[in-house]
C-alpha positions in Angstrom: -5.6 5.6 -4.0 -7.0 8.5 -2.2 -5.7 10.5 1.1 -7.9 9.4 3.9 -9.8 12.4 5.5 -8.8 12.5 9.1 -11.2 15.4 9.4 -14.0 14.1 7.9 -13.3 10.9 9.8 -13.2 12.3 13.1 -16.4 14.4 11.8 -18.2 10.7 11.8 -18.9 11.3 7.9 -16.3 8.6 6.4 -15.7 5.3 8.2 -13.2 4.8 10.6 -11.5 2.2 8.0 -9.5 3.2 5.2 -6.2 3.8 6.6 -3.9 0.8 6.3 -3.2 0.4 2.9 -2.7 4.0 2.1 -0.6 4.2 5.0 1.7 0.5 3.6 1.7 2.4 0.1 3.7 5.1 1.8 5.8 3.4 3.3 7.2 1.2 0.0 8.6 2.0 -3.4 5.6 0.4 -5.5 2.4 -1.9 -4.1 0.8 -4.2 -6.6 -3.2 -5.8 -5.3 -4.5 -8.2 -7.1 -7.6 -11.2 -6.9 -8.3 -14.3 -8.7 -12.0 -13.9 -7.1 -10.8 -16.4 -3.9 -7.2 -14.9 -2.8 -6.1 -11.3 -2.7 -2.3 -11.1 -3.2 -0.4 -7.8 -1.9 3.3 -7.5 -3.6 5.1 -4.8 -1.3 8.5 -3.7 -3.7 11.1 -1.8 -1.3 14.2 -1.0 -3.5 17.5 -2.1 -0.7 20.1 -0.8 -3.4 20.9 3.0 -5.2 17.9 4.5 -6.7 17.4 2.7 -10.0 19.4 -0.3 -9.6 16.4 -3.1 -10.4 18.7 -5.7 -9.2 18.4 -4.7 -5.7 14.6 -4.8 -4.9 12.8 -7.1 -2.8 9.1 -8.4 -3.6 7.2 -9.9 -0.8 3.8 -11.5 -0.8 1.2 -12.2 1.4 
C-alpha cells in the first residue's frame, strides 16, 4: 500500500479519500483484505504478548 500524498491532496490533484486503511495498517502488526465478490473481510492482527510469541496475538474481523 502506498503513502498517501498530503501535499498533493491538499494540491486538489489526488482525492481527498485514501487515508483510512493506510492509516489502520499503521496502527497493527499485520492487516489481511480479502472478497468473495459480495463481502469484504478486514483481519486486523495486534500481537498483546513479547515480540514473536504467536500464541499471543489477537485477530479481529469485520
Amino acid at each position: 500500500m502506498t503513502r498517501p500524498d498530503l501535499e498533493a491532496k491538499l494540491a486538489g490533484l489526488q482525492s481527498p479519500r485514501g487515508w483510512g486503511l493506510f492509516l489502520i495498517r499503521s496502527m497493527v502488526d499485520d492487516m489481511r483484505v480479502t472478497e468473495d465478490g459480495v463481502h469484504h473481510t478486514v483481519e486486523l492482527i495486534m500481537n498483546l504478548g513479547a515480540k514473536g510469541d504467536r500464541n499471543a496475538s489477537q485477530t479481529i474481523s469485520s
